[in-house]
The first five atom37 places (N, CA, C, CB, O) and aatype in JSON, in Angstrom:
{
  "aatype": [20, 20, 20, 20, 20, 20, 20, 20, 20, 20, 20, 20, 20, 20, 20, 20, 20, 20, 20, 20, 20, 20, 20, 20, 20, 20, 20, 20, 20, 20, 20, 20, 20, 20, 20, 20, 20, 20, 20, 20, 20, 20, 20, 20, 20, 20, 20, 20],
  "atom_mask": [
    [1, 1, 1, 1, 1],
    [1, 1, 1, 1, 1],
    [1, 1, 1, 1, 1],
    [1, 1, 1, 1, 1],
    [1, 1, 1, 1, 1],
    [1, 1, 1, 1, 1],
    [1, 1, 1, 1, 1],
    [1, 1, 1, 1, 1],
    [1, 1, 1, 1, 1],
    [1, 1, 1, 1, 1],
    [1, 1, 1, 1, 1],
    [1, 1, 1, 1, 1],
    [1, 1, 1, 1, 1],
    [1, 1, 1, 1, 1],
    [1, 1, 1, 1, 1],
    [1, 1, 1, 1, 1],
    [1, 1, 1, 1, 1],
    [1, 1, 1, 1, 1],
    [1, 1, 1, 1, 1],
    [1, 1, 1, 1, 1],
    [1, 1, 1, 1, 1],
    [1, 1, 1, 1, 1],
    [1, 1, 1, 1, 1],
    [1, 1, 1, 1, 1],
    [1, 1, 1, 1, 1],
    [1, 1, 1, 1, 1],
    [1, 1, 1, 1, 1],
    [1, 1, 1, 1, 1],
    [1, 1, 1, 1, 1],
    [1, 1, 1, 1, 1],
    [1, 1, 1, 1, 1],
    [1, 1, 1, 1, 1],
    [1, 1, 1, 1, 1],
    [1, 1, 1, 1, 1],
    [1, 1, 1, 1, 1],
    [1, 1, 1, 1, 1],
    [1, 1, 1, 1, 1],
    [1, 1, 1, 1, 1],
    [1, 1, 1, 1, 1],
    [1, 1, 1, 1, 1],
    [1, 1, 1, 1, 1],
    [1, 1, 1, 1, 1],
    [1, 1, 1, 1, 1],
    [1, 1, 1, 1, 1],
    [1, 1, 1, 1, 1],
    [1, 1, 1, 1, 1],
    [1, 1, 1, 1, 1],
    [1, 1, 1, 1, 1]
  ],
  "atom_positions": [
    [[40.48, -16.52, 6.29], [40.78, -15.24, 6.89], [40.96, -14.18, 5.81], [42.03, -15.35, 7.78], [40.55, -13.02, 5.87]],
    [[41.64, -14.75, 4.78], [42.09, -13.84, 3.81], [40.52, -13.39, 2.99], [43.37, -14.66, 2.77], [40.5, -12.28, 2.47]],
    [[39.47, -14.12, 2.9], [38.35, -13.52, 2.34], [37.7, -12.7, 3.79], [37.29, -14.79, 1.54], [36.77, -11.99, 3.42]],
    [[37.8, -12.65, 4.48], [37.09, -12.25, 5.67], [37.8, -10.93, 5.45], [37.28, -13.13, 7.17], [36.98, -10.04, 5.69]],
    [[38.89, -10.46, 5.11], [39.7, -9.17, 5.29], [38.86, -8.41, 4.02], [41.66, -9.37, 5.09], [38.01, -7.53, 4.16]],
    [[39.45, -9.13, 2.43], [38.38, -8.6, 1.96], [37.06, -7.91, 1.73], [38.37, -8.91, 1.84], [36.79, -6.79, 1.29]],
    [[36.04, -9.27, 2.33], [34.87, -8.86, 2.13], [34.86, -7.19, 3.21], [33.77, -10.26, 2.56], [34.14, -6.26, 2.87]],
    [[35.74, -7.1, 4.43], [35.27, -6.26, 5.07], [35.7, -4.77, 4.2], [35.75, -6.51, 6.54], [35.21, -3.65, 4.31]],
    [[36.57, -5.15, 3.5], [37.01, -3.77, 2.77], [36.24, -3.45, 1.78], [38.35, -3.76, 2.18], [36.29, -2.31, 1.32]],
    [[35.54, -4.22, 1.36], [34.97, -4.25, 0.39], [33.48, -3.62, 0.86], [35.1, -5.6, -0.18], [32.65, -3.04, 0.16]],
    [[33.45, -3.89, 2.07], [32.07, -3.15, 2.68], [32.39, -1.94, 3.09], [31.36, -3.83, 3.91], [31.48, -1.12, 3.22]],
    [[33.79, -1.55, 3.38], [33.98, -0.55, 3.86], [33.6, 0.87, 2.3], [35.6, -0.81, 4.59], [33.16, 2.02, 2.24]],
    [[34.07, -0.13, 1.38], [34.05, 0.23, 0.23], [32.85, 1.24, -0.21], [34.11, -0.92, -0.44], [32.77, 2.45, -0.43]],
    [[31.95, 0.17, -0.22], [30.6, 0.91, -0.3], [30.1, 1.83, 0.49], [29.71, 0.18, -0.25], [29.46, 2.81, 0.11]],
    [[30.43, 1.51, 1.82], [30.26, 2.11, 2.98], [30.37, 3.58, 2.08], [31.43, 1.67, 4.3], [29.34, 4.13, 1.68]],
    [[31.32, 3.97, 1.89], [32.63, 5.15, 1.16], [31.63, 5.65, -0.25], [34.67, 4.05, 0.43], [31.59, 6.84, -0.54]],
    [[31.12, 4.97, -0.79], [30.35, 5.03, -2.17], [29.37, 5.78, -1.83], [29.83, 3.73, -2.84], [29.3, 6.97, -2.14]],
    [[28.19, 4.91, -0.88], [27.15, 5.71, -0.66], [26.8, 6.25, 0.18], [26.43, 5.4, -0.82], [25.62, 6.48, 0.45]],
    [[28.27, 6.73, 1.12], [27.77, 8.07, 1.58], [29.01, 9.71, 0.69], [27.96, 7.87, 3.77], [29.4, 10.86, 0.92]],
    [[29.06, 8.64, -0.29], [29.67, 10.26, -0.9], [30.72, 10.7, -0.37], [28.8, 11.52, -0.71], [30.89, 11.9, -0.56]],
    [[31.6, 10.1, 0.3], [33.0, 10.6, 0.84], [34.13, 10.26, -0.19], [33.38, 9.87, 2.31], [34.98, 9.44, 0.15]],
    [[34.18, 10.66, -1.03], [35.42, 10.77, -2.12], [35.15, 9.46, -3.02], [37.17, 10.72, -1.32], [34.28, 8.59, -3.0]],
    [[36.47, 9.75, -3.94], [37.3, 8.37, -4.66], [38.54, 8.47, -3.62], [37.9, 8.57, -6.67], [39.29, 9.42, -3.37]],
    [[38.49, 7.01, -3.05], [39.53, 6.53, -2.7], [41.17, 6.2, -3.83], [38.86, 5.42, -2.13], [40.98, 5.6, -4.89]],
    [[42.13, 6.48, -3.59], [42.87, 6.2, -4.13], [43.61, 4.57, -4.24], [43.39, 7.11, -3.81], [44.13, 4.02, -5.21]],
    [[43.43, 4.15, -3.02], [43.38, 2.83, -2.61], [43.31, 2.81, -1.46], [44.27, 2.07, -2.96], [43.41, 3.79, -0.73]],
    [[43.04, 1.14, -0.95], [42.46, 0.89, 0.83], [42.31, 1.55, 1.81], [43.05, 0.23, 1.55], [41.31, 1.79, 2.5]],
    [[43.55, 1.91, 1.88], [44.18, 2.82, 3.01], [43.08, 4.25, 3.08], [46.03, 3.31, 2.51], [42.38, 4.52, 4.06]],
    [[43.11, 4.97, 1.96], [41.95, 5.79, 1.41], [40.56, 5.64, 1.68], [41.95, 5.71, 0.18], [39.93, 6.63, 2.07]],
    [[40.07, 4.69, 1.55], [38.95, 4.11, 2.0], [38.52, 4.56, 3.87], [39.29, 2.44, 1.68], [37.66, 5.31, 4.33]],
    [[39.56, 3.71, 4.54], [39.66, 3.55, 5.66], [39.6, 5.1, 6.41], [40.84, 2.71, 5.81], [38.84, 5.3, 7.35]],
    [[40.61, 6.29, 5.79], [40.68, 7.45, 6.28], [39.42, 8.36, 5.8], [41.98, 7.96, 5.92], [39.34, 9.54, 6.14]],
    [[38.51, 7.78, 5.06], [37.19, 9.01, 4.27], [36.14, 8.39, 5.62], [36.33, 8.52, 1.87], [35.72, 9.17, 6.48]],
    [[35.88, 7.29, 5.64], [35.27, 6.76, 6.94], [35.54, 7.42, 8.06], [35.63, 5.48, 7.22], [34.77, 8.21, 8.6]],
    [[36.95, 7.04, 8.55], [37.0, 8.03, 9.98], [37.01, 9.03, 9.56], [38.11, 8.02, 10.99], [36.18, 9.51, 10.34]],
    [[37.34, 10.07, 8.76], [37.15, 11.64, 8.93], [35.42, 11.58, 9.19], [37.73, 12.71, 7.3], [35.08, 12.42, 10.02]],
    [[34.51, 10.92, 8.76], [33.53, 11.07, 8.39], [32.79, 10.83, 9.67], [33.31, 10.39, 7.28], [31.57, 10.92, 9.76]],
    [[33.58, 10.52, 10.64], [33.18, 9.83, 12.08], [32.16, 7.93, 11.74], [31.78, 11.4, 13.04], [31.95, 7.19, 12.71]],
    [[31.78, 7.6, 10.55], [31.45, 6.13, 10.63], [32.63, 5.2, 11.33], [31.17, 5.59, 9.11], [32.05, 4.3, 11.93]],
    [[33.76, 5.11, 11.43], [34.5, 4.1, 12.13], [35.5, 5.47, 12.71], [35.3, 2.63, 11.02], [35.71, 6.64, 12.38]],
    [[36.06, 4.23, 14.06], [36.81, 5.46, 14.91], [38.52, 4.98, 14.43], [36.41, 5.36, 17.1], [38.98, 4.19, 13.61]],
    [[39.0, 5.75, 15.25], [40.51, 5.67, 14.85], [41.17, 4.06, 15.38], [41.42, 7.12, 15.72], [41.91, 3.27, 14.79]],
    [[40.64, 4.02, 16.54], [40.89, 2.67, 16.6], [41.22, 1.53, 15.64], [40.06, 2.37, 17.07], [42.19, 1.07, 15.02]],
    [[39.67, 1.26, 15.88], [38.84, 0.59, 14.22], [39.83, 0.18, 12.88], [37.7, 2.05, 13.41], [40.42, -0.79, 12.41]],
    [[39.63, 1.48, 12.65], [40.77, 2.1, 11.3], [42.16, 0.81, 11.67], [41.56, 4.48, 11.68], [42.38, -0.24, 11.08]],
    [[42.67, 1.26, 12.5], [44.01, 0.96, 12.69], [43.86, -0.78, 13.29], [44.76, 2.2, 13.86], [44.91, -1.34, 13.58]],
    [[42.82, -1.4, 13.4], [42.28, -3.1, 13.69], [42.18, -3.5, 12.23], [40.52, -3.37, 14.62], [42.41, -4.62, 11.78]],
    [[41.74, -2.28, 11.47], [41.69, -3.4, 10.17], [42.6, -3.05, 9.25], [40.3, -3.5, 9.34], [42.74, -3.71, 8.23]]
  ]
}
């Protein structure tokens, strides 16, 4: 489970990279450049 959480952040990661929505400061960061960006919804956000 614990690599499954990972890998998804880690996609979220890139996700974040190549579409040019900031430097994240950490995870959490990640998660909020996505939803502003409308790729994941608020929901979402708050499942992972």
């Amino acid at each position: 489970m614990e690599f499954a959480i990972e890998d998804m952040f880690d996609i979220c990661a890139i996700l974040n990279t190549d579409l040019s929505l900031g430097v994240p400061g950490e995870d959490d960061d990640i998660l909020d450049h996505l939803t502003g960006a409308g790729v994941i919804t608020h929901k979402l956000s708050g499942k992972i």
